[in-house]
DRENRO-883158 format. One record per residue (C-alpha): residue in one letter; x, y, z. Coordinates in steps of 0.05 Angstrom, whole numbers, padded with zeros to 5 digits, always signed. Example, Ala and Ser with C-alpha at 12.3 -4.5 7.8 and 13.67 -1.06 7.14 Angstrom:
A+00246-00090+00156
S+00273-00021+00143
This chain:
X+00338-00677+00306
X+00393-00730+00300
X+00381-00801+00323
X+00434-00836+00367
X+00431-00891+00317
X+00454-00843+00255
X+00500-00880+00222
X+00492-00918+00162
X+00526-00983+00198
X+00470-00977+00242
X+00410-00984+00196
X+00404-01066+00197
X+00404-01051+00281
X+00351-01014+00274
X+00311-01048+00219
X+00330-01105+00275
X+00308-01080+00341
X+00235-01042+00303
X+00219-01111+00272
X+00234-01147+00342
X+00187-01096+00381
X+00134-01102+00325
X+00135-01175+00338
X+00134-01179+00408
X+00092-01116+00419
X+00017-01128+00465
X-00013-01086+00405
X-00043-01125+00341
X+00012-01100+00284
X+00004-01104+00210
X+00036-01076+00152
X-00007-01079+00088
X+00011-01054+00014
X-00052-01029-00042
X-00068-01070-00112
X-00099-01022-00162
X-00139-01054-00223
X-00121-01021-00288
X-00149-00956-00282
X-00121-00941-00214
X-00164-00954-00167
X-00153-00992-00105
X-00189-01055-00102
X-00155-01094-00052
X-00100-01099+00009
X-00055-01156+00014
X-00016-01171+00074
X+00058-01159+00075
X+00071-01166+00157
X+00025-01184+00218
X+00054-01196+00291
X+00031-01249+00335
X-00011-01201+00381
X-00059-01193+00311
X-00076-01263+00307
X-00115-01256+00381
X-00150-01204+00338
X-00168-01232+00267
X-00159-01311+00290
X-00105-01310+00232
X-00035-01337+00241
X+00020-01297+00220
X+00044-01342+00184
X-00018-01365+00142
X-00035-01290+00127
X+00027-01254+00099
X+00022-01259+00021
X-00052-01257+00028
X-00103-01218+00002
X-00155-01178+00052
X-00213-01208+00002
X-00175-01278+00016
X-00173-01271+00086
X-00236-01228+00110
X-00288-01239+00037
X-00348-01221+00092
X-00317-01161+00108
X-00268-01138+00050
X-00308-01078+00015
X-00314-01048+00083
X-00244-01055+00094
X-00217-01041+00030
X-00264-00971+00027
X-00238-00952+00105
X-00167-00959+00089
X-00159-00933+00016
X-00192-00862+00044
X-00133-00864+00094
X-00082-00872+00026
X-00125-00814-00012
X-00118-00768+00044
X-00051-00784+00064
X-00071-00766+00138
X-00067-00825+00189
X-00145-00847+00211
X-00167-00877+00267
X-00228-00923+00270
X-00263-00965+00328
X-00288-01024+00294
X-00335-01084+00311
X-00307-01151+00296
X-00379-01202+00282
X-00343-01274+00304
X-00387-01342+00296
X-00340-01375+00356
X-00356-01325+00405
X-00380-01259+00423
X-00355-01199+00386
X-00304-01165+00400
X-00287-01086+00390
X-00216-01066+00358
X-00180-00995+00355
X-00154-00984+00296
X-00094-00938+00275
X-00083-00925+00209
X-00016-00896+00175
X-00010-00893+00109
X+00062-00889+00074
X+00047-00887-00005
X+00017-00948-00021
X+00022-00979+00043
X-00010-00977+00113
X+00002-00993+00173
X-00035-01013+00224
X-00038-01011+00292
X-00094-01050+00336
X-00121-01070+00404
X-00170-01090+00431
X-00227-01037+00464
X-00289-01089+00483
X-00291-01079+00553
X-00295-01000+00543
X-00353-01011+00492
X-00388-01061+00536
X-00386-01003+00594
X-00405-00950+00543
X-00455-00988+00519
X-00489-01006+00587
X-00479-00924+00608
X-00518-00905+00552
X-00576-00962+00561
X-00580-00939+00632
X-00588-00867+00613
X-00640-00889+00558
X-00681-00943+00593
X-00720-00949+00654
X-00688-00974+00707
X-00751-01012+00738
X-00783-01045+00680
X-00712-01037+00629
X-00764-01006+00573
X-00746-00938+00537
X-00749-00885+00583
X-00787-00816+00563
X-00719-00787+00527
X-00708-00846+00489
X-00786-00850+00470
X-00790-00783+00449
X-00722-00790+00400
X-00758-00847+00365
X-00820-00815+00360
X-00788-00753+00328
X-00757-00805+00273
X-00808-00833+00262
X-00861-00788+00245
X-00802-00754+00201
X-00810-00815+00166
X-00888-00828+00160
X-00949-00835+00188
X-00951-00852+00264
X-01003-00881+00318
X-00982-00855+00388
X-01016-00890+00445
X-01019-00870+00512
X-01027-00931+00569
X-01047-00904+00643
X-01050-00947+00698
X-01121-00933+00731
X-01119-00930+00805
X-01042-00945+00813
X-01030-00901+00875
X-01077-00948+00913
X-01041-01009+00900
X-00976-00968+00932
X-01018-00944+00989
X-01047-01011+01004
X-00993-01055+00989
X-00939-01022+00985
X-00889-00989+00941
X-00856-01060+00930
X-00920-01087+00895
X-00927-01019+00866
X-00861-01033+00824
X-00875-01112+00816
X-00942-01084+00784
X-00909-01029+00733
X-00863-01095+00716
X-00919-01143+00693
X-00961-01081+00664
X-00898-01068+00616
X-00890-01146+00603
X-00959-01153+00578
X-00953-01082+00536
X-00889-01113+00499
X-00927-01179+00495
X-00985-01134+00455
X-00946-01110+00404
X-00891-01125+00350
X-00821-01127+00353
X-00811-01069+00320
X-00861-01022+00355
X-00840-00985+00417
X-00861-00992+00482
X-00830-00944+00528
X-00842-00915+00603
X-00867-00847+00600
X-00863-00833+00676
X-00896-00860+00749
X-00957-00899+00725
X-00958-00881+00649
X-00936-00920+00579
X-00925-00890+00518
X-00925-00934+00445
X-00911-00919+00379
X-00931-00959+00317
X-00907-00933+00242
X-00950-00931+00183
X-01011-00953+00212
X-01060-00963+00153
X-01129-00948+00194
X-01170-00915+00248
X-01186-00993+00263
X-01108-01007+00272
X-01116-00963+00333
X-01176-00993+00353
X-01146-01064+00345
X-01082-01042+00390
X-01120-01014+00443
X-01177-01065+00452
X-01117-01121+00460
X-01083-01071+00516
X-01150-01060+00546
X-01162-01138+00545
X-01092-01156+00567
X-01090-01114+00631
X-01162-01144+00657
X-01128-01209+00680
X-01117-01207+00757
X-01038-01191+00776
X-01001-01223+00831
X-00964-01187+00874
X-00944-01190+00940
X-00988-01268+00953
X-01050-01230+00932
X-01091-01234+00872
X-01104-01152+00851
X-01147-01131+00792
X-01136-01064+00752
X-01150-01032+00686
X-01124-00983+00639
X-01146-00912+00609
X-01115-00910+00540
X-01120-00850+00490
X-01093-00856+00423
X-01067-00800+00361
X-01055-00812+00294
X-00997-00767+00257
X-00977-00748+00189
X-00912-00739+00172
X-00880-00673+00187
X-00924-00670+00252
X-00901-00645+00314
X-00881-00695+00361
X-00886-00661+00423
X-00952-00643+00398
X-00978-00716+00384
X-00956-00741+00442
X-00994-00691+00475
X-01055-00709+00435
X-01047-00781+00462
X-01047-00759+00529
X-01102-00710+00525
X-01147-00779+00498
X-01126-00812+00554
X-01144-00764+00605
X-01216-00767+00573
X-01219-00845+00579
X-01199-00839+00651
X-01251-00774+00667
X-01305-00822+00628
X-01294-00878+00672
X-01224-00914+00660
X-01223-00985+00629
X-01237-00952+00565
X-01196-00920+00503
X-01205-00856+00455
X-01181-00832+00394
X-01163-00762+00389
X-01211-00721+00360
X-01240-00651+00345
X-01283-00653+00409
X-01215-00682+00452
X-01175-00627+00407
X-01222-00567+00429
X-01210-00603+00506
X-01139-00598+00496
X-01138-00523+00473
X-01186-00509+00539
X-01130-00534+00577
X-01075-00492+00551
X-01121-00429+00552
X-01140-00446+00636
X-01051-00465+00644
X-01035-00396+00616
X-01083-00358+00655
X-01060-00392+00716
X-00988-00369+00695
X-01006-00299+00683
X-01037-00288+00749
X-00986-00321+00787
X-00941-00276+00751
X-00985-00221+00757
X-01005-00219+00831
X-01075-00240+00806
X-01087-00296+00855
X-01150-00290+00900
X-01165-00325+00967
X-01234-00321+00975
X-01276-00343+01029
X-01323-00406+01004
X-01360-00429+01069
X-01376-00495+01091
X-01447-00492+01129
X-01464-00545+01192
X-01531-00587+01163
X-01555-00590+01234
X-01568-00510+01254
X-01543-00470+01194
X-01482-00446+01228
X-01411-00437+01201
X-01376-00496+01206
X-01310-00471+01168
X-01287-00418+01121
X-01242-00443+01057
X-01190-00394+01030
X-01213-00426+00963
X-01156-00397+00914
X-01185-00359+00842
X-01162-00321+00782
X-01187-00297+00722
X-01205-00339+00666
X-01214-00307+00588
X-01270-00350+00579
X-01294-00382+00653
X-01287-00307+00688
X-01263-00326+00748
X-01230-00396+00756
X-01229-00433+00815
X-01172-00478+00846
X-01221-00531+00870
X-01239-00538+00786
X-01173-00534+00760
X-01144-00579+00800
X-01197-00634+00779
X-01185-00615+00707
X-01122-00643+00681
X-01077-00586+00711
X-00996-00573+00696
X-00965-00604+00765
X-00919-00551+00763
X-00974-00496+00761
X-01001-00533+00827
X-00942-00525+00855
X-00934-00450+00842
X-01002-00439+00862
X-01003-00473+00926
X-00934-00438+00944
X-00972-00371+00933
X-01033-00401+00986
X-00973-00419+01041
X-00949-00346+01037
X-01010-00317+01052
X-01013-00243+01089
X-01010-00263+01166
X-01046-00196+01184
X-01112-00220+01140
X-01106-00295+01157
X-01111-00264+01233
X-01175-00218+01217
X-01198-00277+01186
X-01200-00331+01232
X-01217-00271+01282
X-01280-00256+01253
X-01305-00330+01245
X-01354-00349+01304
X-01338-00398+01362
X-01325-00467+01335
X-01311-00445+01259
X-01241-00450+01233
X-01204-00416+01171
X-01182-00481+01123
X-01116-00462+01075
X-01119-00519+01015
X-01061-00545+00980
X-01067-00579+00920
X-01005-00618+00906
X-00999-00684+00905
X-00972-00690+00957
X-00956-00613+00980
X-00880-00594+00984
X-00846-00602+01052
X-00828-00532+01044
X-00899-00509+01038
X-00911-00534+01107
X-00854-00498+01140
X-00874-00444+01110
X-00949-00447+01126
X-00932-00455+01197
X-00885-00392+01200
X-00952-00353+01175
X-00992-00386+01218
X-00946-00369+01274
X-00944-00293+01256
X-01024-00291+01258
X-01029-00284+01331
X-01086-00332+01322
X-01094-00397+01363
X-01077-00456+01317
X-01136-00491+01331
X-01171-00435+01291
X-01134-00466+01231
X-01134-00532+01193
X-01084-00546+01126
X-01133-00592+01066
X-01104-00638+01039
X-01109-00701+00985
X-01101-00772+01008
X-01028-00781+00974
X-00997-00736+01023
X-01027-00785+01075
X-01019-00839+01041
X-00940-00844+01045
X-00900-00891+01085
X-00876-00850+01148
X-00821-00805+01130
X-00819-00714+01130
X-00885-00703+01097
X-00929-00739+01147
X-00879-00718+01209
X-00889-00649+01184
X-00962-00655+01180
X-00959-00698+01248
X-00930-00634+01287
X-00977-00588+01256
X-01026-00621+01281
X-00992-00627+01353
X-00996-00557+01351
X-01071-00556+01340
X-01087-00538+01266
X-01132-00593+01243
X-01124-00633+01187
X-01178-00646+01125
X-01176-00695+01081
X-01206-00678+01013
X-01207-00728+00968
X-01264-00743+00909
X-01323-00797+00921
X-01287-00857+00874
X-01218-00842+00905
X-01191-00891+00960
X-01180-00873+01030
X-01215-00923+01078
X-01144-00957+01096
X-01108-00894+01117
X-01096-00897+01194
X-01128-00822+01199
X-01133-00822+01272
X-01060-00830+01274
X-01052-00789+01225
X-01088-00718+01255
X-01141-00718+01209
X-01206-00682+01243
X-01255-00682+01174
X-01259-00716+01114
X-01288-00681+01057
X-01308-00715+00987
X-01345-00688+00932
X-01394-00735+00900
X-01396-00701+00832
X-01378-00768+00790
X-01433-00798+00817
X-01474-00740+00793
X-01489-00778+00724
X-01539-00816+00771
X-01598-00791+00757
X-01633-00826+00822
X-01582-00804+00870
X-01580-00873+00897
X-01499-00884+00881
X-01485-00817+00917
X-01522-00825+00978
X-01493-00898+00993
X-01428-00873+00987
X-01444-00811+01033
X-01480-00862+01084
X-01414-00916+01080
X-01379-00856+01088
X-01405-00816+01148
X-01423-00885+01187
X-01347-00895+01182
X-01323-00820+01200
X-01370-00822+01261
X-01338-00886+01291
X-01254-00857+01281
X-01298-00787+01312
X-01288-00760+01246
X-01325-00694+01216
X-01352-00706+01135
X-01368-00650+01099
X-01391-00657+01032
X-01371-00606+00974
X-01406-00589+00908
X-01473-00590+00924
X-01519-00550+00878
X-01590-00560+00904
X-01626-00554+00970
X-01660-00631+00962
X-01592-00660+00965
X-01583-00614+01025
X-01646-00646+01063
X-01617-00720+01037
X-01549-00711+01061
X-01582-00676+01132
X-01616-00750+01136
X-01552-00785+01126
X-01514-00751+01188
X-01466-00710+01144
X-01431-00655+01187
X-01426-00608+01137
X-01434-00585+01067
X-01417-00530+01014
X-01430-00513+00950
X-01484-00462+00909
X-01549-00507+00930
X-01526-00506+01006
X-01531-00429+01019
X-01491-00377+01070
X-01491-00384+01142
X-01530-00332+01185
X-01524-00263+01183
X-01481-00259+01233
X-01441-00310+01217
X-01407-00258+01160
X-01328-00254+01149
X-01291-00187+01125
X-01330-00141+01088
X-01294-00152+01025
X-01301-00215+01026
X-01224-00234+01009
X-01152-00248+01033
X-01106-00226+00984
X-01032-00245+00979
C-alpha cells in the first residue's frame, strides 16, 4: 500500500504533522529507549519524548522528564516498570497493561497502557481508565457483599474458606439469630433488617481484622479464623459472640433482647470446605435444639447427628422419586366424649433405619427446605377420588386436615390444593389446610389472600406451630384460623409437667376467647390425657391419646395414596 505522502520531500511533513498530533493528542504519549548493563540485560528506561497529556498522568512535565531515567523519575515504582516493559522488547509483540497509579496528593488513579516496542525502544500509549475501575470495582463488591449489612455474602465466604483451609488449619463458626422471625412478625420487616445490621456490627466488632465475617443467608453468620492454635480459641470466640449479642438492641423506639445459637468446626488442611461448613452448621442446629443462647463444637456425637440427617434427606428423595410417599390417616380425638374431632393426612416414607418416617418428625429435625418443598407439592396433589372417600367416611363434625410444611407453603401449592379440593365433590367445610405461623405471619400480600379465600370458601384453617414458638400477636380471627395446634414436646424435659400445662392453660384460655379450637399433638400417655381434659383442651393426638370409637373408623386400608 502506498501512502499519499510517498515522496522523499515529504518525510520532514510527516515527521512534522506525527510529532504535532503526538503533542497535542488527549492520550498520555511517551517514547522511551532501553540501557543494558554490561552483560545485556536491561536495567533501565530513560525517557526520550512525553506529550503534555502524560504529565496529567505521571505529574511530570515534559520538559523536566525527557533525558531522564524511569529509576530517576518513578525509584518507587522502577523494577515494576522496568520488568513490564523489557518483556514487551523480548517478545517483540506490543502488550497492553491496566495499571494502578498509588499518588500521596490524591486518590489513585488507573492508567491503560499500550506498549509497542521498536528494537530498543517503546512506545507508549496511555489514558486514563479510573472511572471504569471504580464501576468495576463497585459491580463486583455488589455481587460479593450483602447488600443489607455490606459483609461477604455466602459466594464470597465460601471462596475464602476454600483458600484458606488450602492453606492451614481453620475454625468455622456458625452465628444464628435465635428467634429472628418474631422480631419481623412483631415489628416488622424494617426492624428485622435494622436488627441483622447491629447483629453483624457487633460480629465484626468480635473479631480481628483479618478474620471473616460474612452473611450466610436470612438470619445466619458465617466466620472463619486461620490457624487457630486450640479447642479453647473456639471457645474464646464464641463465648465473646454469645456475650456480645445479650445486650438489648434498639430498633424501631423499643428496647428488644435476643440471643444466638452458635456451632463451631475445626479443619485441617486439605479438608473439604463444603464439608466444614456443614459441620458448623450441624453444631449450631444442636445449640439451638438444646435451648439457643448456647455454642457447640463439632464432635463425634454432632458428626453421627449430621450423618442421621443425610441418611433421613436421601430417603426422603428416593421416595419422592419413587412414588413412595404415604398419606396416612393420624386422628385427632375430642377430650370431651372420645369422638373424632379430625383426621390428618400425616405424610410417611420409609426410613433404612426409623422404618417408616413421618413428616410431622422430619420437619422438626433439621430438614433440606427444598425436600419440604417437594414433599408438600406431592401432599397438594393428592388423588381427589380418595380425599372424597375420605372426608366421606369421617362422622358429622370431623374434617380431613392436608399439612404443608413449608415455611411458608408455595402460592402454587394453594392453587393447586384448591383445584383437588374442588374435584372431591366434598363440601369444603369438610376440609382444613395446616399450617406454621410464618405463612400467617406475613404482611398482607398473595399468601395470606390465598389462604383468606380458602377460607371464604369454607376449608378451615390450623395453625400448627411448636409450644416455644410465637403466635399470640397474629390477628387469627382475621386471618381464618378455626384451631390452633402446638405440641409441647420441648417442654417434655420437665419432669413435673408444670411448664407444659401452663403453657396449655395460657394457651386454651386465649383460643377460647378469639372462639378458637386447641388441639394438642404428641401426647404419649393417658395421665397427660386426663391433665389436658382439665385444662379445656379441644382436642388431642398422639400414641398415649388412643383411636376414636369404633365407628368412628376411616377406609379400610387405612391410607390415601398419591
Amino acid at each position: 500500500m502506498v501512502s499519499p505522502l510517498s515522496s522523499a520531500g515529504d518525510d520532514d511533513l510527516v515527521r512534522e504533522l506525527v510529532l504535532r498530533a503526538a503533542t497535542s493528542t488527549l492520550d498520555a504519549l511517551s517514547v522511551l529507549t532501553a540501557e543494558r548493563d554490561a552483560v545485556g540485560n536491561i536495567v533501565d528506561f530513560r525517557m526520550r519524548f512525553t506529550n503534555p497529556a502524560a504529565a496529567a498522568v505521571t505529574g511530570v512535565a515534559p520538559e523536566d522528564a525527557v533525558g531522564r531515567s524511569i529509576g530517576e523519575l518513578f525509584p518507587q515504582r522502577a523494577a515494576w516498570l522496568v520488568a513490564l516493559w523489557s518483556s514487551a522488547i523480548r517478545s517483540g509483540e506490543p502488550l497492553i497493561e491496566e495499571i494502578e497509579l498509588r499518588r500521596d496528593d490524591g486518590p489513585n488513579q488507573w492508567i491503560r497502557q499500550q506498549i509497542v516496542p521498536v528494537g530498543d525502544a517503546i512506545a507508549i500509549t496511555s489514558h486514563e481508565i479510573t472511572s471504569r475501575k471504580l464501576a468495576e470495582q463497585e459491580l463486583r463488591h455488589r455481587a460479593n457483599h450483602d447488600a443489607l449489612t455490606e459483609l461477604p455474602n455466602r459466594t464470597l465466604a465460601q471462596e475464602r474458606i476454600s483458600r484458606a483451609v488450602a492453606l492451614g488449619d481453620t475454625l468455622v463458626i456458625f452465628a444464628d439469630l435465635d428467634r429472628f422471625k418474631a422480631v419481623n412478625d412483631q415489628l416488622g420487616h424494617t426492624a428485622g433488617d435494622e436488627l441483622l445490621i447491629q447483629a453483624a456490627r457487633r460480629l465484626r466488632a468480635c473479631l480481628r481484622s483479618e478474620d471473616l465475617v460474612a452473611r450466610f443467608g436470612g438470619d445466619e453468620f458465617l466466620i472463619c479464623i486461620s490457624d487457630p492454635a486450640t479447642v479453647e480459641d473456639a471457645a474464646s470466640v464464641a463465648g465473646k459472640i454469645l456475650d456480645a449479642m445479650r445486650y438489648p438492641f434498639r430498633l424501631e423506639g423499643r428496647s428488644v433482647t435476643t440471643t444466638v445459637s452458635v456451632g463451631a468446626a475445626r479443619g485441617r488442611a486439605g479438608d473439604d470446605p463444603a464439608d466444614l461448613i456443614r459441620r458448623a452448621d450441624a453444631a449450631a442446629y444442636r445449640s439451638k435444639r438444646s435451648g439457643r443462647n448456647a455454642w457447640t463444637l463439632f464432635d463425634d456425637e454432632v458428626r453421627r447427628e449430621l450423618e442421621s440427617t443425610t441418611v433421613d434427606d436421601r430417603a426422603l428423595a428416593e421416595a419422592l422419586l419413587g412414588g413412595g410417599i404415604e398419606h396416612r390417616p393420624s386422628s385427632a380425638v375430642r377430650l370431651d366424649d372420645g369422638g373424632l374431632h379430625s383426621m390428618v393426612l400425616a405424610p410417611s416414607w420409609p426410613h433404612p433405619t426409623l422404618g417408616t418416617r413421618r413428616a410431622s418428625d422430619y420437619a422438626a429435625a433439621s430438614p433440606a427446605s427444598e425436600r419440604i418443598a417437594e414433599l408438600d407439592r406431592a401432599t397438594a396433589w393428592l388423588d381427589p377420588t380418595r380425599l372424597a372417600t375420605l372426608a366421606g367416611h369421617l362422622p358429622r363434625g370431623a374434617f380431613a386436615r392436608i399439612p404443608l410444611y413449608g415455611a411458608p407453603p408455595e402460592l402454587d401449592l394453594l392453587s393447586s390444593l384448591s383445584a383437588v379440593l374442588d374435584a372431591s365433590e366434598v363440601p369444603a367445610h369438610r376440609f382444613a389446610v395446616d399450617v406454621g405461623p410464618t405463612a400467617l405471619g406475613e404482611e398482607p400480600g398473595p399468601l395470606r389472600t390465598a389462604l383468606r379465600e380458602l377460607h371464604d370458601r369454607g376449608v378451615g384453617i390450623v395453625l400448627r406451630a411448636l409450644g416455644a414458638e410465637p403466635y399470640w400477636h397474629l390477628d387469627l380471627e382475621s386471618l381464618g384460623v378455626r384451631a390452633v395446634e402446638f405440641d409441647p414436646t420441648p417442654f417434655a424435659v420437665d419432669p413435673s409437667g408444670r411448664r407444659r400445662d401452663a403453657l396449655v392453660a395460657a394457651t386454651t384460655v386465649w383460643a377460647d376467647r378469639l372462639g378458637l379450637e386447641t388441639i394438642v399433638a404428641g401426647i404419649d400417655d393417658r395421665v397427660c390425657v386426663a391433665s389436658l381434659r382439665e385444662l379445656g383442651v379441644t382436642a388431642a393426638s398422639g400414641p398415649g391419646v388412643g383411636g376414636p370409637p369404633e365407628q368412628d373408623t376411616t377406609e379400610p386400608d387405612g391410607r390415601v395414596r398419591d
